[in-house]
VEXVEX-274648 format. One line per 3 residues: for each residue x, y, z of C-alpha. Coordinates in pm, 1 decimal. Layout:
REM VEXVEX-274648
X:Y:Z ~ ... .
REM end
This chain:
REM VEXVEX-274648
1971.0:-440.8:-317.4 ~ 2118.1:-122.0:-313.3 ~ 2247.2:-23.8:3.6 .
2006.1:318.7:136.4 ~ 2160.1:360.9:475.0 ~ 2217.3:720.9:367.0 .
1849.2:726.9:300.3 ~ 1781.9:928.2:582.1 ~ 1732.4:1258.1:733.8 .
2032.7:1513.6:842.5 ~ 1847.8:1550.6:1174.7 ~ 1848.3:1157.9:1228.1 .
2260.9:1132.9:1216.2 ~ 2270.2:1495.1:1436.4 ~ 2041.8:1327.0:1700.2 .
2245.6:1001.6:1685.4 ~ 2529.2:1194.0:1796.1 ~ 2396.6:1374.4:2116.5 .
2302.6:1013.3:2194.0 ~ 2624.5:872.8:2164.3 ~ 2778.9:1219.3:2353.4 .
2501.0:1208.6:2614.6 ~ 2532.8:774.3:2682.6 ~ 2163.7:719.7:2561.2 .
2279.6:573.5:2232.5 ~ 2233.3:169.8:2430.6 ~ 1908.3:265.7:2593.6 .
1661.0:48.9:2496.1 ~ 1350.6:198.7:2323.1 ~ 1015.6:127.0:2126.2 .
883.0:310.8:1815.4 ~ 573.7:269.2:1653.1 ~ 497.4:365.4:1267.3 .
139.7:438.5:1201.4 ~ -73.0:659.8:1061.4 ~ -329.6:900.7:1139.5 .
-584.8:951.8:855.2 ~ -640.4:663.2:576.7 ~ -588.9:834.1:234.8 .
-875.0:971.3:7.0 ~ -1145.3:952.5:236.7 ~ -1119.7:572.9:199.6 .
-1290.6:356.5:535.7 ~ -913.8:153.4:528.8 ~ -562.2:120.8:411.9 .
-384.4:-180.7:282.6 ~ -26.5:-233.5:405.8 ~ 265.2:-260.1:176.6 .
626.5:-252.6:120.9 ~ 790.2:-467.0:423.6 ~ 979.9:-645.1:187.2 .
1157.9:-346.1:128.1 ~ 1148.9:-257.3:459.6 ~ 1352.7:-586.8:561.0 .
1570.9:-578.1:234.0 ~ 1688.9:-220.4:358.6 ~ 1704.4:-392.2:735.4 .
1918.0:-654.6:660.2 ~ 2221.2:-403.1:457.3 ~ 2193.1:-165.7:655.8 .
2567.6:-70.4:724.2 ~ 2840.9:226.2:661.8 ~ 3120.8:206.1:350.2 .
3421.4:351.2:355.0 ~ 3332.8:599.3:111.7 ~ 2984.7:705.8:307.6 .
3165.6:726.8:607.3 ~ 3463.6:963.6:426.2 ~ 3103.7:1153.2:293.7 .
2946.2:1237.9:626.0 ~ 3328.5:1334.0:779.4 ~ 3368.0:1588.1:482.8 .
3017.1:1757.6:599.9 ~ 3239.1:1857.3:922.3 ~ 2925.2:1811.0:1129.2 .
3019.8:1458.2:1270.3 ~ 3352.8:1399.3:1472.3 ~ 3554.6:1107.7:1504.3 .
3407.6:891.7:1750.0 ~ 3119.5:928.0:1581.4 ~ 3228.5:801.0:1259.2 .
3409.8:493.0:1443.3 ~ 3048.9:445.6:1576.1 ~ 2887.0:389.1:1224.9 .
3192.4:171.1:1125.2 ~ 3072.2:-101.2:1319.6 ~ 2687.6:-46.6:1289.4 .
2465.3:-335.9:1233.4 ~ 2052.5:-355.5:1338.2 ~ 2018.8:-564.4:1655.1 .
1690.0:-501.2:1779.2 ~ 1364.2:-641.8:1719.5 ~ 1057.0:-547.6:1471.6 .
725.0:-661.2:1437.8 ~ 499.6:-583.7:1171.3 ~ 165.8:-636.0:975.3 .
173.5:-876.8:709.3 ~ 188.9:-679.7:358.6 ~ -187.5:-666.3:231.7 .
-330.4:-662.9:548.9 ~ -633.7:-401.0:593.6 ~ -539.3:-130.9:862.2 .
-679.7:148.4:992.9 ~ -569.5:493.4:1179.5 ~ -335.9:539.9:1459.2 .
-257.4:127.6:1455.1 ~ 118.2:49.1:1433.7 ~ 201.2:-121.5:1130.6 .
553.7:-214.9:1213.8 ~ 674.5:-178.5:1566.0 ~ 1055.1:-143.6:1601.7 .
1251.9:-223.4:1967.7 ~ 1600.2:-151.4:1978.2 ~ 1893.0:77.9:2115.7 .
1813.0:414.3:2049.8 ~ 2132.4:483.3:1834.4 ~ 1967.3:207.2:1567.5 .
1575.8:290.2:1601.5 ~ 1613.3:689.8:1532.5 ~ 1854.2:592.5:1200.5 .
1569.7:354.0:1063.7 ~ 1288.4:594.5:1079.5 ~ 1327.6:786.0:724.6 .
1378.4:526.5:530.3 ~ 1074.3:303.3:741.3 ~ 828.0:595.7:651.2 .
939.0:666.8:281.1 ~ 933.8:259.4:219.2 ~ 590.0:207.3:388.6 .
434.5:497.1:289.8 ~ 473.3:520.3:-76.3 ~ 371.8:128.6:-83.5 .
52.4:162.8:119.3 ~ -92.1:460.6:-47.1 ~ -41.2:281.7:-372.9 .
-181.1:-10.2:-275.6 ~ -476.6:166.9:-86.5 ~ -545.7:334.2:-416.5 .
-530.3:27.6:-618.4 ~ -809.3:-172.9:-419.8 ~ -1008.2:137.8:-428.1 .
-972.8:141.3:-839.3 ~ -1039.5:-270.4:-811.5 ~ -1316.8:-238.4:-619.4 .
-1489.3:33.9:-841.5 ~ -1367.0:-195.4:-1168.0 ~ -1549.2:-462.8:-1029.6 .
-1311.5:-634.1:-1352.3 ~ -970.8:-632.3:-1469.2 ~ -771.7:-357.2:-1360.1 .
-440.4:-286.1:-1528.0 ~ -133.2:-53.5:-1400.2 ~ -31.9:182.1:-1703.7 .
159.9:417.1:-1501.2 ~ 530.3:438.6:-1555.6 ~ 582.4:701.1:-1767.8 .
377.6:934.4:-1540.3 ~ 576.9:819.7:-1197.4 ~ 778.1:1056.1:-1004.9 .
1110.3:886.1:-1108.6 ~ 1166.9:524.8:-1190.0 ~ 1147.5:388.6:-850.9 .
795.3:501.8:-807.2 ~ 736.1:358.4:-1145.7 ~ 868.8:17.4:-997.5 .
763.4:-49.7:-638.6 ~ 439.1:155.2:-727.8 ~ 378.9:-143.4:-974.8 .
459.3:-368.1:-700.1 ~ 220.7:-180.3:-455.3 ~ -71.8:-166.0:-722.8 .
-107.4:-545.7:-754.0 ~ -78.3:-620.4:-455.8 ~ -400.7:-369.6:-381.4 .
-573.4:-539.9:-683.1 ~ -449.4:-496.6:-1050.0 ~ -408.6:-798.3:-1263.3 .
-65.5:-689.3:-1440.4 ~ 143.4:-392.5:-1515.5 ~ 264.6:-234.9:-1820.5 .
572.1:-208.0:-1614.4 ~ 835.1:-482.0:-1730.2 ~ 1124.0:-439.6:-1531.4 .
833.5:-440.7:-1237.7 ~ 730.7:-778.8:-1375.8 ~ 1129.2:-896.7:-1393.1 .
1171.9:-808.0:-1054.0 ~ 845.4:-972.9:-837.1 ~ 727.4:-1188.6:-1076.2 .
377.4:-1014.7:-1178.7 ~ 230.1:-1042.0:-1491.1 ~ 289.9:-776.9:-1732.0 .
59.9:-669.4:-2014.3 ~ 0.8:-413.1:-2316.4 ~ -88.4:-343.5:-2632.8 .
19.1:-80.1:-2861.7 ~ 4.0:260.0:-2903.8 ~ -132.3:555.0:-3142.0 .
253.1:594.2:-3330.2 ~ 219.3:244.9:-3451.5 ~ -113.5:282.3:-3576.7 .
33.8:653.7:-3784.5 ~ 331.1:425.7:-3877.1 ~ 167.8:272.5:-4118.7 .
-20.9:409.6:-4438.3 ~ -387.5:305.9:-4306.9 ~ -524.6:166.2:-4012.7 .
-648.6:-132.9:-4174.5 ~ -256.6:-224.3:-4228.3 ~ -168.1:-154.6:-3885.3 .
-384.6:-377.8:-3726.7 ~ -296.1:-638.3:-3972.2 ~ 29.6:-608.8:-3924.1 .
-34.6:-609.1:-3502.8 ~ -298.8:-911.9:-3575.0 ~ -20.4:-1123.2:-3762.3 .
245.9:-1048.2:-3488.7 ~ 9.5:-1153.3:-3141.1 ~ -274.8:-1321.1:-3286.1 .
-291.2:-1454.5:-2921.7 ~ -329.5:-1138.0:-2729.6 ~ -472.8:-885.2:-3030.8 .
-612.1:-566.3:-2830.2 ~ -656.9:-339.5:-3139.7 ~ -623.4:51.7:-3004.7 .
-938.6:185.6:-3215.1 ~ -938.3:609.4:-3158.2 ~ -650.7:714.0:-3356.2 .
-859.9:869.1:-3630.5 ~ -1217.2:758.9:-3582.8 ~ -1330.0:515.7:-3356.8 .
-1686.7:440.5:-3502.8 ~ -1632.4:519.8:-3831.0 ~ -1244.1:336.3:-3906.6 .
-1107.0:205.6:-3579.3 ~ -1427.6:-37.8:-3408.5 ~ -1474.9:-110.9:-3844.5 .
-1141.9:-227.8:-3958.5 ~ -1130.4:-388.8:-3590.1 ~ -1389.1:-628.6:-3705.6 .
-1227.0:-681.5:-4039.3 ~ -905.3:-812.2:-3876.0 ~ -1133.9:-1031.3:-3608.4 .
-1294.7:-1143.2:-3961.1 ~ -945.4:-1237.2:-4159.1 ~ -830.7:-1388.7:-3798.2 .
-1141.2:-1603.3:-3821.9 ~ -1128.2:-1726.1:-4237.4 ~ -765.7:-1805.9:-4162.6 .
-878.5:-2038.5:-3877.0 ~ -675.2:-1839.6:-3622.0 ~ -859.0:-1903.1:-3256.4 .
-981.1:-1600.1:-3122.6 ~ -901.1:-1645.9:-2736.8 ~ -804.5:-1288.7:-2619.3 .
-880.9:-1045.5:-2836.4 ~ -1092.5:-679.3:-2842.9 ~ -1098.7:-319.3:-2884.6 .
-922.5:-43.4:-2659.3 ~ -1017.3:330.1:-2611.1 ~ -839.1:580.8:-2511.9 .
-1031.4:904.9:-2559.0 ~ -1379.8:1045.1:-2633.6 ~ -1712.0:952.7:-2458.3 .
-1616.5:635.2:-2282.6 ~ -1955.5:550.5:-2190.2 ~ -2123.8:608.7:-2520.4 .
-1818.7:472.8:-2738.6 ~ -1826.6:151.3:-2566.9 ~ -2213.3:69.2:-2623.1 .
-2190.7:139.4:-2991.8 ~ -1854.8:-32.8:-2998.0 ~ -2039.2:-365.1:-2787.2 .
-2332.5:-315.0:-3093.8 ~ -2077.1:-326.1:-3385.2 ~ -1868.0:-646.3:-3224.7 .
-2222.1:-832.9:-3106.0 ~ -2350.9:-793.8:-3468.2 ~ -2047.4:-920.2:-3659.5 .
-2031.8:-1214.7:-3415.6 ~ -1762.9:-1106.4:-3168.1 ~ -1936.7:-1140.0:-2877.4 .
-1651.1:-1248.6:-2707.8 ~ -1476.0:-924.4:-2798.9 ~ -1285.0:-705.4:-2521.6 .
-1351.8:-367.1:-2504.8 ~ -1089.7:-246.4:-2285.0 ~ -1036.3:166.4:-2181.6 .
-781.6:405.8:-2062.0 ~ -796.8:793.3:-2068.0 ~ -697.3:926.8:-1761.3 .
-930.5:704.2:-1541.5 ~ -965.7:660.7:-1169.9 ~ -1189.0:479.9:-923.3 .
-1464.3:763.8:-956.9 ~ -1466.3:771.1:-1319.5 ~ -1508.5:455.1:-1328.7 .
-1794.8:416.0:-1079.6 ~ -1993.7:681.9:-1300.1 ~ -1887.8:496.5:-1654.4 .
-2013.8:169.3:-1474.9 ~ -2353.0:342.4:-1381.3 ~ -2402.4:498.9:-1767.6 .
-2373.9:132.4:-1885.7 ~ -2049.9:128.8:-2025.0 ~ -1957.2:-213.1:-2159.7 .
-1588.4:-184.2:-2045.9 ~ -1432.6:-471.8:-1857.5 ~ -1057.2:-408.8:-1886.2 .
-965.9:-96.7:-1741.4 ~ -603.4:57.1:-1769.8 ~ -556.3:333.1:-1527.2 .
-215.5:507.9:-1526.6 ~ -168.3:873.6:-1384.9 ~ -422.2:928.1:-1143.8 .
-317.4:473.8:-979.1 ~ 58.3:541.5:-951.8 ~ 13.6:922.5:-814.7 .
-246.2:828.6:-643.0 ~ -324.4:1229.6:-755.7 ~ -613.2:1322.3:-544.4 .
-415.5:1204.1:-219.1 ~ -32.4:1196.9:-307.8 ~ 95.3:1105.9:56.1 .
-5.1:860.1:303.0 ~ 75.1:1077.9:641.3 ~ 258.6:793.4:826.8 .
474.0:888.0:1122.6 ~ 695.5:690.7:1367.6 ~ 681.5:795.9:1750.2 .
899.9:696.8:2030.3 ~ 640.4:492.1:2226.8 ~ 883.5:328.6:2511.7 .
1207.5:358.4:2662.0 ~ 1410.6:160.9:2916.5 ~ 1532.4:376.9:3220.4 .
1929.6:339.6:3344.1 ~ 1788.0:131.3:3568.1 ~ 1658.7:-125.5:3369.2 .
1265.8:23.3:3419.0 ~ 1045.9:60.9:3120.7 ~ 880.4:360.3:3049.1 .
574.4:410.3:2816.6 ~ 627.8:803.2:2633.3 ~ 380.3:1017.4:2472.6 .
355.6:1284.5:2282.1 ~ 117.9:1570.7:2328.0 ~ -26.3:1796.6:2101.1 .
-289.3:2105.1:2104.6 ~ -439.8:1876.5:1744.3 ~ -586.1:1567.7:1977.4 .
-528.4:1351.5:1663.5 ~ -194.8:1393.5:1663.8 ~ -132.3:1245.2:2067.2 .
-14.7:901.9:2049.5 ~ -54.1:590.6:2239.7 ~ 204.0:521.9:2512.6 .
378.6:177.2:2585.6 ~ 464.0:-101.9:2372.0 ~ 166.0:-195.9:2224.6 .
39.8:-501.9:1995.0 ~ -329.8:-476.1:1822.6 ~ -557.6:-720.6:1831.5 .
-832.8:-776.1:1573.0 ~ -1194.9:-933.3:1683.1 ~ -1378.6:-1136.2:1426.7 .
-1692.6:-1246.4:1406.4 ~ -1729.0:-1674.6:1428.3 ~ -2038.1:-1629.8:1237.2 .
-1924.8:-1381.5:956.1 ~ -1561.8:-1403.1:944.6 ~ -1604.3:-1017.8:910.9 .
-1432.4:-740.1:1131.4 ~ -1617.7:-632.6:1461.7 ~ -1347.1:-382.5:1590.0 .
-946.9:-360.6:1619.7 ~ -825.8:-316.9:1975.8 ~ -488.3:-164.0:2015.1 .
-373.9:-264.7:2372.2 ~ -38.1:-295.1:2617.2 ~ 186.3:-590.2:2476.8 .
119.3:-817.2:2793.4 ~ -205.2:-797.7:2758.9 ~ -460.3:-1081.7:2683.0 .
-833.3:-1137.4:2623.0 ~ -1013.8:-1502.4:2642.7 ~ -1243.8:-1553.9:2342.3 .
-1443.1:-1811.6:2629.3 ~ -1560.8:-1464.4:2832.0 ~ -1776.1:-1170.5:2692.4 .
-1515.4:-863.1:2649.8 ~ -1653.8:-483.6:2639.3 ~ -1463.1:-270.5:2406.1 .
-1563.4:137.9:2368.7 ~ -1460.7:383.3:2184.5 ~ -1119.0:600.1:2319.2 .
-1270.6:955.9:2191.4 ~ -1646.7:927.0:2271.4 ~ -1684.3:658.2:2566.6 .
-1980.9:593.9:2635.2 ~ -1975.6:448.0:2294.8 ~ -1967.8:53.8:2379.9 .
-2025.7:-260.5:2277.3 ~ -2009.0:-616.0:2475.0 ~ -1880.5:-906.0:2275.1 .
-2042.1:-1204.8:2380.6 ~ -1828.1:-1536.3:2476.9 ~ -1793.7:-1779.4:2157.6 .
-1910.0:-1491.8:1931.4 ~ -1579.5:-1373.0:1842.5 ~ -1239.4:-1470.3:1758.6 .
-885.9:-1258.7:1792.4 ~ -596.6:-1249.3:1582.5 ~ -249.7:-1050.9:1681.1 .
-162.7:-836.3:1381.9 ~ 203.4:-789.8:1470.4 ~ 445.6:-1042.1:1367.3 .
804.9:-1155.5:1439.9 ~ 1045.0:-935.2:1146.9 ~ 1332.6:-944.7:1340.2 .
1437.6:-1068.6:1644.9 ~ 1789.0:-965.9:1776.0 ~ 1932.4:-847.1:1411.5 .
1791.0:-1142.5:1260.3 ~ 1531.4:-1224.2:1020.8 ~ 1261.7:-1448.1:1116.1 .
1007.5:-1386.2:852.6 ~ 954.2:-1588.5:520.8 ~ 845.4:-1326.7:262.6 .
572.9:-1443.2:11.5 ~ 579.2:-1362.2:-339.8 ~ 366.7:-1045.9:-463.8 .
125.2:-1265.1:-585.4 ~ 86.0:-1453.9:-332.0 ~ 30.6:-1131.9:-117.4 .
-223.2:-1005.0:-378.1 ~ -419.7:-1340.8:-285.5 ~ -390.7:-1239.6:100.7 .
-507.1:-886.8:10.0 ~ -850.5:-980.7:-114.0 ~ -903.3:-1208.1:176.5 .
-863.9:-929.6:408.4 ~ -1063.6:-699.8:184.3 ~ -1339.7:-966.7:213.6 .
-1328.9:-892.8:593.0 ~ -1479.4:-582.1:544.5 ~ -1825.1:-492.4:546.3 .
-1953.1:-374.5:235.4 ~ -1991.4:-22.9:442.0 ~ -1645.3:73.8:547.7 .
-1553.3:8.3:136.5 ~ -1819.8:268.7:-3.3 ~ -1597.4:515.1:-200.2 .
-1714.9:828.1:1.9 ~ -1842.0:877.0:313.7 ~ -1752.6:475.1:443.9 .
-1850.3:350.6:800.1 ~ -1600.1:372.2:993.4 ~ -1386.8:66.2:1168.9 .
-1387.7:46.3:1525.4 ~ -1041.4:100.2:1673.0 ~ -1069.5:67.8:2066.6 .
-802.4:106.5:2321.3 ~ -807.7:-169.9:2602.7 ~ -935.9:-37.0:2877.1 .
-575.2:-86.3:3075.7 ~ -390.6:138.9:2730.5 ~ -629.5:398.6:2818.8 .
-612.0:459.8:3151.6 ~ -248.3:503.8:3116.5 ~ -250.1:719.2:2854.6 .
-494.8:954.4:3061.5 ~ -300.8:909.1:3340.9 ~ -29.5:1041.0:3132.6 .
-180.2:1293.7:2989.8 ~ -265.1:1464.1:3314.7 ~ 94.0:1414.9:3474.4 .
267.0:1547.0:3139.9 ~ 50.0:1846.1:3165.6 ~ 138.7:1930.9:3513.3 .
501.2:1824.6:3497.9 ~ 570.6:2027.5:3209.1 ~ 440.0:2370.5:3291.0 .
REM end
């Protein structure tokens, strides 16, 4: 992997310093990355990109020539540069297993470490993680809308080829079945699919010759793009003359259809089902593109369209009607010269926008019967809760909102894992598919309400009863102590 550790802010390195200068750069702290509103309205988030995230971990160190870089700014002097000569991640992170369903305010990754290592890992954290999980959120929105096969066509309408590629990698892990992306597919193994496009169909002197031509070279996989001058009249026609030469010449038909890319989607794809079920190509795909998202394609779906394969490109790997997930990464802890630790909040006149204080962990309460979600409890790290006695969980904002879980009703799972413990890695990463496979489990924890498309119930996320005290407690002292 490339080595980012330049992928960060000015203001990181300038803050490093006046650690170093003012002997905080050992003390021990705790940040939490999280985020405060899921993206496009959606009821949940799906983590993603901690592979990344520990790739960047694990080579995270200073070359000669960065270091000669950063001196030639004539911002950093020379004990700082001897610093960064010798910098290597010590500290401890924890995180949520990519393709786990989240929700606002709970830390996805928690990073402990000195101070000196946790502020320079906090750019490159957010851009990693955020960039993944709004891709991914977006993709299990446009699955779950598809109810069918969903395919990432997005590439050539990323913002740079890095988007293109870990925006791929994001987008089947939320749901897709491929990507037209093939270095994506080189790189994490995901299948990668596609047909052709409108200049091969021109290349030639008729249609009819271009799909015979197309038909000869993947009778196998022969999607037939059908708008290019007519689509009832020529393309869905000379379509069914190819599927009808395939057919005399005893060539199986396995997977093979129609794809449009224009025009009345809806209405083109009944008339298009007619003229295949007629000839005898029931088995025929009709498959669609066209600048589609997940509410397009909930309103094609309810006008009948007979469309099972649905590319989506612009509007999946922009994720254009939300283009940033909103995470942030607050100091949540720090160890006093005295050894003492300290929880830390932030204040704010926007009440969304005060965190929780202390090293936390979050704990997620399942129902034995249903296996789905009853409520998310972000509490202290020491804390613990017995599944044997009832537990009564309420709502931090509006408190009197409550709800007792009864003993043997419920079971509790620790979100956080072990990334990194003392500079090294502790984590096996699975494969994106096999984190695509974990992803629709965890969907499948969700009530069908918190997945509606607009207006979803919302999850429960409770503070422990011992989380908020302190952070009122805090809250009040802060307040007084610092006006």
């Amino acid at each position: 992997m490339r080595n980012l550790t330049l992928l960060t802010d000015f203001y990181e390195l300038t803050m490093m310093l006046g650690y170093l200068h003012s002997g905080m750069a050992d003390r021990k702290v705790v940040f939490d990355l999280f985020f405060r509103k899921s993206p496009s309205g959606n009821g949940y988030a799906i983590a993603a990109g901690l592979e990344q995230a520990v790739e960047y971990i694990e080579n995270l160190h200073f070359p000669d020539e960065e270091l000669e870089y950063l001196s030639s700014t004539g911002s950093f002097d020379r004990e700082f540069i001897q610093a960064l000569e010798n910098f290597e991640f010590t500290g401890d992170i924890y995180a949520m297993p990519e393709g786990t369903v989240v929700f606002p305010h709970e830390p996805l990754i928690r990073v402990e470490a000195p101070l000196f290592q946790a502020q320079l890992v906090e750019t490159a954290l957010l851009t990693i993680v955020n960039h993944q999980s709004l891709i991914a959120t977006k993709a299990a929105r446009v699955s779950l809308a598809a109810q069918g096969t969903v395919l990432e066509f997005g590439l050539r309408r990323a913002q740079g080829p890095d988007a293109g590629i870990y925006g791929a990698r994001a987008a089947i892990i939320g749901g897709c079945q491929a990507t037209s992306n093939v270095l994506a597919g080189r790189m994490f193994g995901v299948p990668v699919r596609g047909t052709h496009a409108h200049s091969w169909v021109m290349s030639f002197d008729t249609e009819l010759e271009a799909f015979r031509e197309y038909a000869k070279r993947y009778p196998k996989a022969c999607i037939l793009l059908v708008d290019t001058y007519d689509t009832l009249k020529s393309g869905v026609p000379n379509a069914i003359k190819i599927f009808s030469e395939m057919k005399e010449n005893g060539i199986p038909l396995t997977n093979y259809g129609i794809r449009l890319d224009s025009g009345d989607l809806a209405y083109l794809s009944k008339m298009a089902r007619r003229m295949l079920d007629k000839a005898g190509f029931e088995a025929a795909v009709i498959s669609a593109s066209s600048d589609l998202d997940e509410n397009i394609i909930s309103q094609l779906k309810l006008q009948g369209a007979q469309i099972t394969v649905w590319g989506v490109g612009t509007n999946l790997i922009t994720s254009q009607d939300c283009p940033s997930f909103g995470g942030v990464y607050k100091l949540a802890e720090e160890e006093s010269p005295d050894g003492v630790r300290v929880p830390k909040i932030k204040l704010s006149e926007n009440p969304e926008k005060v965190t929780n204080p202390g090293k936390k962990k979050v704990l997620r309460f399942y129902g034995q019967d249903t296996g789905k979600i009853r409520a998310d409890v972000i509490c202290l790290d020491d804390e613990t809760f017995d599944p044997s006695l009832d537990v009564t969980i309420f709502d931090p904002d509006a408190t009197w909102k409550q709800s007792t879980l009864e003993a043997g009703t419920y079971t509790i799972r620790d979100l956080l894992e072990p990334v990194f413990i003392n500079g090294e890695k502790v984590i096996s990463l699975p494969s994106v598919m096999e984190i695509q496979a974990y992803c629709q489990k965890e969907l499948d924890t969700l009530w069908d309400e918190h997945k509606r498309l607009s207006n979803p119930q919302i999850c429960y996320v409770d503070l422990s009863e011992k989380l908020y005290n302190l952070k009122q407690s805090m809250i009040r002292k802060t307040r007084i102590s610092k006006h």
